[in-house]
KEKE-3310 file (N, C-alpha, C; in steps of 0.2 Angstrom, whole numbers, plus 5000, padded with zeros to 4 digits):
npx = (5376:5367:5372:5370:5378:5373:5375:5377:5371:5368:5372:5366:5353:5337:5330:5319:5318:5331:5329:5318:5326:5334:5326:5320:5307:5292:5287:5291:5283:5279:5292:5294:5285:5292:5303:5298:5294:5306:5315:5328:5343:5355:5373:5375:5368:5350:5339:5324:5321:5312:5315:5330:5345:5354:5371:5386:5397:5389:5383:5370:5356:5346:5335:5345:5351:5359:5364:5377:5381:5387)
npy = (5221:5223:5227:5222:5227:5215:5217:5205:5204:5194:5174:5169:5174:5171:5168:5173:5182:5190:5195:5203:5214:5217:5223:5218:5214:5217:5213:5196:5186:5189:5188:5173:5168:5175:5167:5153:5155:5153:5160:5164:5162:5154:5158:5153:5144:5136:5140:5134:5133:5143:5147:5146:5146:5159:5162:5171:5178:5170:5173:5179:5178:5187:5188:5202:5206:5206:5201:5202:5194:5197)
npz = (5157:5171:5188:5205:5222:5236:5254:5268:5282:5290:5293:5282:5267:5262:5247:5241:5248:5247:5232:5235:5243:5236:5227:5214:5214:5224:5236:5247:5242:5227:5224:5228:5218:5207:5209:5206:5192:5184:5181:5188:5194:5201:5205:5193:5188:5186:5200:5208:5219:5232:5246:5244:5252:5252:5252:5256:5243:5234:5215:5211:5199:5186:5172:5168:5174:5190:5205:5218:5231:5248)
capx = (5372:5366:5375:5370:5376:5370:5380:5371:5372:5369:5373:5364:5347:5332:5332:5313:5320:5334:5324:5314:5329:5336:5323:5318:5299:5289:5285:5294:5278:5283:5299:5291:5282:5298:5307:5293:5294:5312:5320:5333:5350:5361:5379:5374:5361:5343:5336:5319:5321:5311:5319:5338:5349:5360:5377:5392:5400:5386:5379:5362:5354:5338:5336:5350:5352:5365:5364:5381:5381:5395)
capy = (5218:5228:5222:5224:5220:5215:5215:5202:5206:5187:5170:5169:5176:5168:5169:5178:5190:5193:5198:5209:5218:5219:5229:5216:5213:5221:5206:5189:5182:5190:5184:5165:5167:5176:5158:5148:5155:5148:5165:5165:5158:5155:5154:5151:5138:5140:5140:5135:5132:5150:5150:5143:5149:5162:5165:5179:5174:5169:5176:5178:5183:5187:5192:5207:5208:5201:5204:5199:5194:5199)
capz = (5162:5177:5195:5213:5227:5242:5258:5272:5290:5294:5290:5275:5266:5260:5240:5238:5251:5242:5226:5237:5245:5229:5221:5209:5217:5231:5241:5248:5240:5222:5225:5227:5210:5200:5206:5201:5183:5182:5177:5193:5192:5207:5203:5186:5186:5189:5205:5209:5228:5235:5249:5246:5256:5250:5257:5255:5236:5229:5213:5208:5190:5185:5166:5165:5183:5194:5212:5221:5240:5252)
cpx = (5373:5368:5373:5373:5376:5375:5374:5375:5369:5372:5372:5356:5343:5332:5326:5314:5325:5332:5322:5318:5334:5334:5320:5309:5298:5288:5289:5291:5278:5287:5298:5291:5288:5301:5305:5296:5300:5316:5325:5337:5353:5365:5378:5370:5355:5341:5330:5317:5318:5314:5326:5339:5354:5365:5382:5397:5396:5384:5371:5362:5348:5338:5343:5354:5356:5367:5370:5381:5387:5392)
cpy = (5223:5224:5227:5222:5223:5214:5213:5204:5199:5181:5169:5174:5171:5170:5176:5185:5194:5198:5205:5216:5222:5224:5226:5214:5216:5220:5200:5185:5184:5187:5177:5165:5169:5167:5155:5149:5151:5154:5167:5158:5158:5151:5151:5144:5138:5135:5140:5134:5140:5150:5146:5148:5154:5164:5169:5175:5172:5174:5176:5180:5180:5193:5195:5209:5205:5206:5198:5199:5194:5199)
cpz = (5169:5183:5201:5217:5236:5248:5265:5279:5294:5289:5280:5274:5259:5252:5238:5242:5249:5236:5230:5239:5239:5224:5216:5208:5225:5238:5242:5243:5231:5219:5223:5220:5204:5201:5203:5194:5180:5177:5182:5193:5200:5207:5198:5182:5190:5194:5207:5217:5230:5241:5252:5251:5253:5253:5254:5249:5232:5224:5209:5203:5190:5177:5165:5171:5185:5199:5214:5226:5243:5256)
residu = (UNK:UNK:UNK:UNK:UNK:UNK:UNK:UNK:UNK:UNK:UNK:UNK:UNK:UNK:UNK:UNK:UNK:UNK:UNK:UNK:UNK:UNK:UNK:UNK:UNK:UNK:UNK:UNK:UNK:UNK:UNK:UNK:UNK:UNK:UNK:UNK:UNK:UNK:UNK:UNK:UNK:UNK:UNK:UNK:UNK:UNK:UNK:UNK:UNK:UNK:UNK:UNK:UNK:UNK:UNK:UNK:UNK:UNK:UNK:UNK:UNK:UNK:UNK:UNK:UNK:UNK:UNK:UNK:UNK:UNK)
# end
């Protein structure tokens, strides 16, 4: 499994902008559609909320991916 991770410079981030900073999609608006499909996890259960909140500790997965936030 391939692991990124992301280090936030605020409180938290927005999940579709996550994906996008990530490298997983292009656009915030990408990002909305990959949640929809119902292929993102956060913290090991899927997330269909486009813009949870994500904060420092979380982990996300998408497919083989696994983006961790600091």
């Amino acid at each position: 499994m391939e692991q990124t991770v992301i280090e936030l410079t605020s409180e938290f981030i927005e999940l579709n902008q996550l994906l996008k900073i990530a490298g997983l999609v292009d656009s915030g608006g990408a990002g909305k559609h990959m949640v929809d499909s119902g292929v993102v996890s956060v913290d090991g259960k899927q997330e269909l909320r486009k813009t949870a909140k994500i904060r420092a500790g979380q982990v996300v997965t998408v497919g083989d991916m696994r983006i961790r936030v600091q």
